[in-house]
N, C-alpha and C positions, 0 to 999 in steps of 0.2 A: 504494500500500500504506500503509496507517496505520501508527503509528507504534507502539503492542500489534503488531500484524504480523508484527513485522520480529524476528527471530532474530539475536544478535549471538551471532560465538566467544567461546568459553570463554578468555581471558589466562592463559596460563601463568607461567611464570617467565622473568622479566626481559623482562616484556611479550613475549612470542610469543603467537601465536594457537596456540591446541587446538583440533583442529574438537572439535566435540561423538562423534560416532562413538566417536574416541579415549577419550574419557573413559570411554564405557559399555565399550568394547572391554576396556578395564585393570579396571574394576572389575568388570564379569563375569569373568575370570580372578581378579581377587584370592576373590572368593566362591565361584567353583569350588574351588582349590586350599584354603579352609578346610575341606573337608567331610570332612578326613581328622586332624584336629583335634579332641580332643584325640587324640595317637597312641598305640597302646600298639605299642613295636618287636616286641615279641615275640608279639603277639597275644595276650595273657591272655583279654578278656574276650570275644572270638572263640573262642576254646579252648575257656573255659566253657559257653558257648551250645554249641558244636557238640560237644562230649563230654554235656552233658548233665548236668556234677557240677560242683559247688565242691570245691577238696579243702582240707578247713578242719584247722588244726591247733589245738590249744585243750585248755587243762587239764581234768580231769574235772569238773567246779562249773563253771557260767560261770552269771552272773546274768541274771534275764529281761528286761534291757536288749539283750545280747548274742543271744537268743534272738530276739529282735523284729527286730535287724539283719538277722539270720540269713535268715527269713520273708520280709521284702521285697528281700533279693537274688536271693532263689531268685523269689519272682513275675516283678522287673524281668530277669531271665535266663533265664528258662522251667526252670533245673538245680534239682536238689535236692543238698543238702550231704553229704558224701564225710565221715566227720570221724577225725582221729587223735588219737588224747590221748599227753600225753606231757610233760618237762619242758621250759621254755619255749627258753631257749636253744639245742637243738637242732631244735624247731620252725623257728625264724627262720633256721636256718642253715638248713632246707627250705625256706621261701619264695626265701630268696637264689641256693639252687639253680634254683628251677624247680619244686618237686617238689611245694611246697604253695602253692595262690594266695592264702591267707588265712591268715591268725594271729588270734585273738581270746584277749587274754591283761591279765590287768593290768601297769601297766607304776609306774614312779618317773619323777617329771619327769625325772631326771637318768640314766635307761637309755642304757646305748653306740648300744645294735640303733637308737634313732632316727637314725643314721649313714647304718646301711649296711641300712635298709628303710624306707620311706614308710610314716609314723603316719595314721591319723584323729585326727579330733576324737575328744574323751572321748568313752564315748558314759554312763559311771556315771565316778563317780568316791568313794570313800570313806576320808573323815578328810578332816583338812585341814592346810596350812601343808605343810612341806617334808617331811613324814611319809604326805601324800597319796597314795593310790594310784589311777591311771585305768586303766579297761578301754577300752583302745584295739583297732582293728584294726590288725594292719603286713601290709603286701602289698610286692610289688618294685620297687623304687624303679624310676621312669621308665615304669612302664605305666600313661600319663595318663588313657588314659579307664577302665580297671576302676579306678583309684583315685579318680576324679572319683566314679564310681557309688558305690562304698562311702564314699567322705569328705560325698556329700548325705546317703544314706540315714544313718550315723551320727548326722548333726548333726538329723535328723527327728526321730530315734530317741530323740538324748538332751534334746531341747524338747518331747516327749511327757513322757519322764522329769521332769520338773521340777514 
């Protein structure tokens, strides 16, 4: 056999042999077990898809940055949007319930709700310096993948904006 040929193990740690097998055995599990990654525990954006709605909660005015988000959630989810209007602080304390998956509201850098709900990116923002106000989306903190979806589409949304 020549010496291209010849197949040597894989050295582990503190020189052991790894057959090779092994190697592929753990790294096909490691890549299985990501396919549930990002997670949402509660199934938000499962929820959406299978109910068919967003249920958005959002002042009466929202600018056509927020409109535009709006549009490409509803294409990337097949739903079309549910909306309540209302004052913002009891919105957010629907998302935090369960009752609403989405907020689209302007927010102050220094808002409490970024606590206790998961912001986007701006997706408008207007004025500037610490009088600033950004139209953010907030959704429920810890449901990774519907917030993954709305915090890309925002950031498209607001580098169109520019």
């Amino acid at each position: 056999m020549t010496e291209a040929a010849k197949i040597e193990p894989a050295r582990g740690l503190h020189g052991t042999v790894v057959p090779r097998i092994a190697i592929i055995a753990i790294v096909t599990l490691l890549l299985a077990a990501c396919d549930r990654f990002p997670s949402d525990p509660e199934q938000s954006l499962e929820s959406i898809r299978s109910r068919g709605t967003i249920r958005l909660g959002a002042p009466e005015n929202i600018p056509p940055e927020a409109s535009a988000l709006l549009r490409r959630l509803e294409k990337e989810t097949g739903a079309r949007t549910l909306r309540r209007s209302g004052e913002i602080e009891p919105l957010l304390q629907a998302v935090e319930d369960g009752d609403i998956d989405l907020v689209i509201a302007p927010f102050r850098k220094d808002t409490p709700s970024a606590t206790a709900n998961a912001l986007s990116p701006p997706i408008r923002t207007d004025g500037r310096g610490d009088k600033a106000i950004e139209w953010r989306a907030a959704m429920p903190s810890g449901e990774n993948r519907w917030i993954s979806l709305v915090e890309v589409n925002a950031r498209q949304v607001a580098g169109r904006a520019k």
